[in-house]
DRENPA-813044 format. One record per atom (N, C-alpha, C): residue number from 1; residue in one letter; atom name; z, x, y. Coordinates in pm, whole numbers, plus 32768, in hexadecimal, padded with zeros to 4 digits. Last residue first. Example, Ala and Ser with C-alpha at 12.3 -4.5 7.8 and 13.67 -1.06 7.14 Angstrom:
BEGIN
     i   aa   at      Z      X      Y
     2    s    N   82C4   8505   7F1F
     2    s   CA   82CA   8557   7F96
     2    s    C   8313   850A   8003
     1    a    N   830C   8527   7DC7
     1    a   CA   830C   84CE   7E3E
     1    a    C   830C   8528   7EB6
//
This chain:
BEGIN
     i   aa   at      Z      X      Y
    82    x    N   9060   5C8D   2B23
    82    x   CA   90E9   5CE2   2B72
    82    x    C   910F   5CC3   2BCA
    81    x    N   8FB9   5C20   2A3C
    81    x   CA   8FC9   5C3F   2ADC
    81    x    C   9056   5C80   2AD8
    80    x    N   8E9F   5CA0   2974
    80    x   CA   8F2B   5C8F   2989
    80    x    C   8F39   5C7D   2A38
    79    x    N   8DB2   5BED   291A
    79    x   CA   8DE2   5C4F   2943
    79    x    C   8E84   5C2F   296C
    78    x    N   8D82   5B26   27D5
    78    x   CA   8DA2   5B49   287C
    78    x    C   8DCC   5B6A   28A4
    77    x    N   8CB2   5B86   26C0
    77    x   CA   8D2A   5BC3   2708
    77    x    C   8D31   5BAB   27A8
    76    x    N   8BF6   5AA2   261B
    76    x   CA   8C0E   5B06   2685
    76    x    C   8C80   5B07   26BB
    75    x    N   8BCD   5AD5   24AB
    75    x   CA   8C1B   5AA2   250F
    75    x    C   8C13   5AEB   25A2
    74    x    N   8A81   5ABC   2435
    74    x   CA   8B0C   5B2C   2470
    74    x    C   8B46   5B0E   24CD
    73    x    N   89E5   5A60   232E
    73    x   CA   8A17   5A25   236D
    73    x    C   8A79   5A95   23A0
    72    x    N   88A7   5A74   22E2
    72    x   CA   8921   5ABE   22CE
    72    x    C   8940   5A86   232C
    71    x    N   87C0   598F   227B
    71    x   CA   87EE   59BE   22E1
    71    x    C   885A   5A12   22B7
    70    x    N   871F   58F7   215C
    70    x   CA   87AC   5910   21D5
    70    x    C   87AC   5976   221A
    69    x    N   8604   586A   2130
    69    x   CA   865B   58F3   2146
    69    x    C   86DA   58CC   21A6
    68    x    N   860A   572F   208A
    68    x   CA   8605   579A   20F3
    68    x    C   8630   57E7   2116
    67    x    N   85C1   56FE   1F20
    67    x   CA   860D   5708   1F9F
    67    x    C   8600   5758   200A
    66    x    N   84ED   561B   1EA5
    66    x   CA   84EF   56A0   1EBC
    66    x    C   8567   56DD   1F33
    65    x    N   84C3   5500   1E75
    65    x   CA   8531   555E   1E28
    65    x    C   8544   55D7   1E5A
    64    x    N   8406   54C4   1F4D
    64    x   CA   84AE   5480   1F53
    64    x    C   84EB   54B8   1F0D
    63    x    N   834A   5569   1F07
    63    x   CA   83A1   556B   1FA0
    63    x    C   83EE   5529   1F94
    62    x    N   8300   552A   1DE6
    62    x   CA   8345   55A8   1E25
    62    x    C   837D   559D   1EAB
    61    x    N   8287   5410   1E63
    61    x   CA   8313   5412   1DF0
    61    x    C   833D   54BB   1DF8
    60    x    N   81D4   5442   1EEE
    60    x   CA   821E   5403   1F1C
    60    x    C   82AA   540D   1EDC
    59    x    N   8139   550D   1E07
    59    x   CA   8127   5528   1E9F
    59    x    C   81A0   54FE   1ECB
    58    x    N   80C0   5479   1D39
    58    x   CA   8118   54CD   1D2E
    58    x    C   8145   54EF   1DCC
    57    x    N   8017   5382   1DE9
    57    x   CA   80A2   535C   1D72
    57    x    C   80C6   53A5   1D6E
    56    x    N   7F3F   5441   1DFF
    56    x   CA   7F87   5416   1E69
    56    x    C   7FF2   539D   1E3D
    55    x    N   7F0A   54BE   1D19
    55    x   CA   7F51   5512   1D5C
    55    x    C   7FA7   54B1   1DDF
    54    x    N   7E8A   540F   1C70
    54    x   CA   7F11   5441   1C4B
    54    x    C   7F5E   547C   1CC2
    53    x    N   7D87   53E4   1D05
    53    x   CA   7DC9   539B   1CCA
    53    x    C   7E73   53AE   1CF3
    52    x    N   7C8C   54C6   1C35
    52    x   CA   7CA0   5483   1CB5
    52    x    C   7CF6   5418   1C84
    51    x    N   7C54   5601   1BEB
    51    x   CA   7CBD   558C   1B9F
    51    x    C   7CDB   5537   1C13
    50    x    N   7BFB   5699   1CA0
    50    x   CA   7BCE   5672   1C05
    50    x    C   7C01   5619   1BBD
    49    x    N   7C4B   5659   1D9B
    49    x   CA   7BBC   5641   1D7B
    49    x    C   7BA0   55FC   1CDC
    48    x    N   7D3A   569A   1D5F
    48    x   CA   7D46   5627   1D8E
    48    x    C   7CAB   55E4   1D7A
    47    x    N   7D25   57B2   1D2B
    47    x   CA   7D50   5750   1CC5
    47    x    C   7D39   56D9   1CE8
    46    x    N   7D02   57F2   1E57
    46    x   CA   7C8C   5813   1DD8
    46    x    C   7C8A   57B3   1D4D
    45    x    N   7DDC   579D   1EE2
    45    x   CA   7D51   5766   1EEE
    45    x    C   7CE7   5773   1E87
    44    x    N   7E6C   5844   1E37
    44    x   CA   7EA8   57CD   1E53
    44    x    C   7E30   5784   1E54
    43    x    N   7E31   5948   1EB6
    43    x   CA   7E31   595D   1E27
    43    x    C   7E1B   588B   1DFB
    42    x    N   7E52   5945   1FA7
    42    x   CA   7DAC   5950   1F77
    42    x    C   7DAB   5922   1EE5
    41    x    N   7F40   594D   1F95
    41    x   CA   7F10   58DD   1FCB
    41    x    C   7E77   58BB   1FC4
    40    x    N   7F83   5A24   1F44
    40    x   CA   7FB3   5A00   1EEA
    40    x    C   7F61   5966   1F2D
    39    x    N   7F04   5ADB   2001
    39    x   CA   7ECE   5AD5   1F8C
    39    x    C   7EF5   5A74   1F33
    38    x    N   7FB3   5AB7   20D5
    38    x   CA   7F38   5A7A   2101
    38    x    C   7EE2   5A83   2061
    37    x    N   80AA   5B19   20A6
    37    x   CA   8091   5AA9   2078
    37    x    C   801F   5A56   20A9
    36    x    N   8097   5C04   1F5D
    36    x   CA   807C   5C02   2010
    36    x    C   8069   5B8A   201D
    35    x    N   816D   5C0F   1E4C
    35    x   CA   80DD   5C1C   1E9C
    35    x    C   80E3   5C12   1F40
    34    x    N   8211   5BF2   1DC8
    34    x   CA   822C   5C8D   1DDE
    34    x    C   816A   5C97   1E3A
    33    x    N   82A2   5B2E   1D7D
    33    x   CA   8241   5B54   1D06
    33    x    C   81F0   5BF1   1D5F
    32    x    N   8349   5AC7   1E4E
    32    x   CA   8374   5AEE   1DCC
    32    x    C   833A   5B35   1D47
    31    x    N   8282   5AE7   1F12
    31    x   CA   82BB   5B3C   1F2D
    31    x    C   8329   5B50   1E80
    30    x    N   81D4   5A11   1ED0
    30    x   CA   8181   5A62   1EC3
    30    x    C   8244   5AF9   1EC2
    29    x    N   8282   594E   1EA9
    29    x   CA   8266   596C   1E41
    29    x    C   822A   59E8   1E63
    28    x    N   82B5   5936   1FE2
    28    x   CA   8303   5937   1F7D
    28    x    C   82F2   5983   1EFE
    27    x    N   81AF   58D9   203B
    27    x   CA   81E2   5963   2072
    27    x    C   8273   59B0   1FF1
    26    x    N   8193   57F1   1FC6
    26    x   CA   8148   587A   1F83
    26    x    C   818F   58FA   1FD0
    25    x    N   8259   57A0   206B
    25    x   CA   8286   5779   1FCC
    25    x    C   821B   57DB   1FAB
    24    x    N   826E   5749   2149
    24    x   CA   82B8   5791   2133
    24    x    C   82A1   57DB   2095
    23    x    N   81F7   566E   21F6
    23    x   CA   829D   566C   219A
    23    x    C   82C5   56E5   2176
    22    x    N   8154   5706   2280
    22    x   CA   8146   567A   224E
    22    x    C   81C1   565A   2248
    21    x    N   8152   57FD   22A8
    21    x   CA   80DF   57E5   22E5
    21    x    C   80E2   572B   2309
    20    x    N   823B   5921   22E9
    20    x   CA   824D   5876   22BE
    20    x    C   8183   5858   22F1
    19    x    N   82CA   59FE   230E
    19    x   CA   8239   59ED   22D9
    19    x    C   8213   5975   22E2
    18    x    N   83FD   59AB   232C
    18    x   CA   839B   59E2   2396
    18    x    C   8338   5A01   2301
    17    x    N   8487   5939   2258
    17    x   CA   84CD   590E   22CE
    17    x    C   841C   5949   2328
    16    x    N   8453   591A   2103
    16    x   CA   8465   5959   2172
    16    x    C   846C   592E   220B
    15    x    N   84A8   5854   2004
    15    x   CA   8444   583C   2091
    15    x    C   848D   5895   20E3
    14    x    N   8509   5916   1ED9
    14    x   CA   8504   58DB   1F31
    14    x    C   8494   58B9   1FA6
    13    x    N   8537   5960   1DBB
    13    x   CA   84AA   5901   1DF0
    13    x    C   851C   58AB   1E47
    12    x    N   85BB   5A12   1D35
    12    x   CA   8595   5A57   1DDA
    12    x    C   8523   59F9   1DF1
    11    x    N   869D   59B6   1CA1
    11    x   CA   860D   59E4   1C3A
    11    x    C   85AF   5A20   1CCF
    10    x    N   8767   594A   1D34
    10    x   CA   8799   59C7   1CE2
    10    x    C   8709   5A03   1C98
     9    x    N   86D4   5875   1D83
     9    x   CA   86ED   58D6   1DF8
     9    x    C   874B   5956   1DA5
     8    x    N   86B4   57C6   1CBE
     8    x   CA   8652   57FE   1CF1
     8    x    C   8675   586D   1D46
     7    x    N   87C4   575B   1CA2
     7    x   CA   877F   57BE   1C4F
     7    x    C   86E4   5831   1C32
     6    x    N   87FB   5706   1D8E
     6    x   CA   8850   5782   1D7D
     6    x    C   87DD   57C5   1D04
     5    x    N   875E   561B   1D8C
     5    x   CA   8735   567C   1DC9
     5    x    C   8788   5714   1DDF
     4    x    N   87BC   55BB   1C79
     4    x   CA   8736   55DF   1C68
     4    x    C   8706   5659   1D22
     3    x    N   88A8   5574   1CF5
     3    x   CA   88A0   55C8   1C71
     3    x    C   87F5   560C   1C51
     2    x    N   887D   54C7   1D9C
     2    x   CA   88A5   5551   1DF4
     2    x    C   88AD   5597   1D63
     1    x    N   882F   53D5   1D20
     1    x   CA   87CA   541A   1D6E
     1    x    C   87FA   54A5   1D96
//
């Protein structure tokens, strides 16, 4: 499982930490495919119309592969005493 989510997270399909509506996962795509992610969620619903079905099977299986943004991690420095 951490091969598929390293390999996702070197291709930039990640779940962003802040847009989130659900999981995460159109905000995701929308931001790897260079869209806004209220479009990429219109985009989602529209398909979902035309092709009813697939999406809510595709949906569940991206949020468990898709990995979540990390955080930068910066050690904090405690002040010095004297």
């Amino acid at each position: 499982m951490n091969a598929v989510h390293d390999t996702m997270a070197r291709q930039g399909l990640v779940r962003p930490r802040d847009g989130r509506m659900l999981g995460g996962v159109c905000a995701g795509l929308g931001r790897r495919f260079g869209l806004d992610p209220w479009i990429a969620r219109a985009l989602f619903v529209l398909i979902l119309f035309l092709i009813p079905g697939s999406q809510i099977l595709i949906y569940p299986v991206l949020w468990i592969l898709m990995p979540s943004e990390q955080t930068s991690y910066e050690p904090t420095v405690p002040p010095a005493t004297w």
